[in-house]
N, C-alpha and C positions, 0 to 999 in steps of 0.2 A: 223112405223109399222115393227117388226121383220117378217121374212120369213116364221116361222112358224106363224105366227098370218094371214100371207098372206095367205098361205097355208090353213088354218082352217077357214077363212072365203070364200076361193073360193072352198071349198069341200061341194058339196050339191049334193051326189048321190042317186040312188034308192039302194034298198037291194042288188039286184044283182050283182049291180057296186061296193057297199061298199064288197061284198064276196070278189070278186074278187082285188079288192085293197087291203085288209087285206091279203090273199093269197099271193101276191106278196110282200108284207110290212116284211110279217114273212119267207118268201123266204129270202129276204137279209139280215135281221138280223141274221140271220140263215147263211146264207153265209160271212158275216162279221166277223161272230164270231169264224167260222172255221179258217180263214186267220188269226184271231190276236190269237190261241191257235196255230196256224203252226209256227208262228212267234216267238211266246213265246218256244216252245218249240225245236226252231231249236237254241234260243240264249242264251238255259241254263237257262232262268229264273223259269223253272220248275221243273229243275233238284232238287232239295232241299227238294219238294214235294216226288220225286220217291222215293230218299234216307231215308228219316222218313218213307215211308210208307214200304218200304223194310226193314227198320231198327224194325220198329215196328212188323212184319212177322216173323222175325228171331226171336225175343224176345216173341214171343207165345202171341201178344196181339191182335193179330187179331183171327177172327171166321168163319166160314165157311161160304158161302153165302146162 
């Protein structure tokens, strides 16, 4: 049995407990996802993104928001 199959068969809460799990669940993925865009964008590999999107700015292909 995988971890998650462990996981998913010893989860049996009421509504309140499941609120409060999802809350916390979307906290860290939310927080994960900060830390791998801080990562990503301290080691260049989004640099390529700013450059097109700047490139495209100067070239009048962009619009106002």
């Amino acid at each position: 049995m995988t971890k998650l199959e462990q996981i998913e068969k010893s989860v049996t809460v009421d509504k309140h407990e499941f609120e409060a799990f999802s809350a916390w669940f979307e906290a860290l993925q939310a927080e994960r996802w900060d830390r791998q865009m801080e990562t990503d964008a301290a080691s260049g590999k989004l640099d390529h993104f700013a450059e097109r999107a700047l490139a495209d700015f100067r070239a009048g292909k962009t619009r106002p928001l």
